[in-house]
C-alpha positions in Angstrom: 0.0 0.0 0.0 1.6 3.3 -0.9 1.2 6.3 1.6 1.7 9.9 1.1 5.2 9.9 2.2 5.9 7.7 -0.9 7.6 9.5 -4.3 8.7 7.6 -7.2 11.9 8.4 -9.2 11.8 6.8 -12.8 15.4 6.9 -14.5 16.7 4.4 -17.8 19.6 2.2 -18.3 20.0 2.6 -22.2 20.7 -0.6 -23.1 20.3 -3.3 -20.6 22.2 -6.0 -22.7 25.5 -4.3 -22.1 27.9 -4.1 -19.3 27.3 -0.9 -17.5 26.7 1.6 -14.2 24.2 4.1 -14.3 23.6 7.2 -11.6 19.8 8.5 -10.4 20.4 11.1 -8.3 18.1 11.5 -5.9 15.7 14.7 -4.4 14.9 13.8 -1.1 16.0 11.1 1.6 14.4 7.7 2.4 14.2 4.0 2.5 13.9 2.4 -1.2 10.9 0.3 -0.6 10.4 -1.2 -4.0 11.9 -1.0 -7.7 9.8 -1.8 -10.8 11.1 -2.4 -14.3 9.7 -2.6 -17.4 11.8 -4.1 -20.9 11.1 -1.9 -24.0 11.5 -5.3 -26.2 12.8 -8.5 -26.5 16.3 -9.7 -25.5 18.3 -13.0 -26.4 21.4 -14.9 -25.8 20.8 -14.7 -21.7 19.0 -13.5 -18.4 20.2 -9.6 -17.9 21.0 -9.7 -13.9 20.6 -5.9 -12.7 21.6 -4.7 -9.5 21.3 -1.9 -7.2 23.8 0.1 -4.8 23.4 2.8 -2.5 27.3 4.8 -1.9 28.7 1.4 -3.2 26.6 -1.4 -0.8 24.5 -3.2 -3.1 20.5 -2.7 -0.9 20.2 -6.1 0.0 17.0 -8.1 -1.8 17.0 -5.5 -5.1 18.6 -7.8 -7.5 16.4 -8.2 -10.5 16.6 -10.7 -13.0 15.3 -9.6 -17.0 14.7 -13.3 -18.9 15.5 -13.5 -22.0 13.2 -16.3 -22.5 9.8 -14.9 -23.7 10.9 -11.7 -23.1 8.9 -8.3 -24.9 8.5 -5.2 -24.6 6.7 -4.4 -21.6 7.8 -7.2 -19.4 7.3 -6.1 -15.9 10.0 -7.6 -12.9 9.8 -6.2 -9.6 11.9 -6.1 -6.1 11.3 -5.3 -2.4 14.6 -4.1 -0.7 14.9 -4.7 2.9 18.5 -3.6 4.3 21.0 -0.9 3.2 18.3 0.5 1.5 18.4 4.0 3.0 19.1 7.0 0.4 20.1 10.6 1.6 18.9 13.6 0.3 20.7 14.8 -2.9 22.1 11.1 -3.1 22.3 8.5 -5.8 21.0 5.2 -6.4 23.6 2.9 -8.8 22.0 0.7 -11.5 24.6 -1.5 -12.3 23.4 -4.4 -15.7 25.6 -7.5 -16.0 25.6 -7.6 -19.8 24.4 -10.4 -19.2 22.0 -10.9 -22.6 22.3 -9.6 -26.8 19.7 -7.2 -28.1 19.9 -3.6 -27.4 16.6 -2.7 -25.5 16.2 0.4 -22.8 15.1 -0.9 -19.6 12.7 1.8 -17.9 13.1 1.5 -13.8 11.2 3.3 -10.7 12.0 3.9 -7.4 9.5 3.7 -4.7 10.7 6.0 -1.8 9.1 5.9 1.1 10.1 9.5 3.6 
């Protein structure tokens, strides 16, 4: 259930097939409480594992895996961080992608941030 000290931030990794670290800087402190992504199209050759890192300390429990298998465009994965999930004010949240699968597809992703 979302409250009214909930915000969402929703920031892009470009191309979630290749190896990379992307910044989201963020407006206002808190506790990550969820993260939502959604694949812009189909990937191939392997799962794309993507994780998350607050100051360089992965949040435990936000690891998503994207399948390639079926995968489309507007596959929804989701995760529920529970430790080392606290963000400060005019932080950043690390998106880190594994490389992991072939096909160049932007993978949207949102913060829940609970104040």
């Amino acid at each position: 259930m979302r409250t009214l000290n909930d915000y969402f931030i929703t920031a892009e990794i470009e191309d979630v097939s290749t190896a990379s670290s992307t910044f989201v800087a963020v407006p206002d402190g808190g506790k990550v409480v969820k993260i939502i992504t959604a694949l812009q199209g189909a990937i191939s050759g392997g799962d794309a594992a993507i994780t998350f890192e607050i100051g360089g300390t992965a949040m435990t429990n936000s690891a998503i895996t994207v399948a390639n298998s079926g995968s489309a465009a507007g596959d929804v994965d989701t995760s529920e961080p529970s430790a080392a999930n606290r963000v400060e004010e005019d932080g950043t949240i690390e998106m880190i992608t594994d490389g992991g699968s072939t096909g160049t597809q932007k993978l949207l992703v949102t913060f829940v941030i609970r104040r």
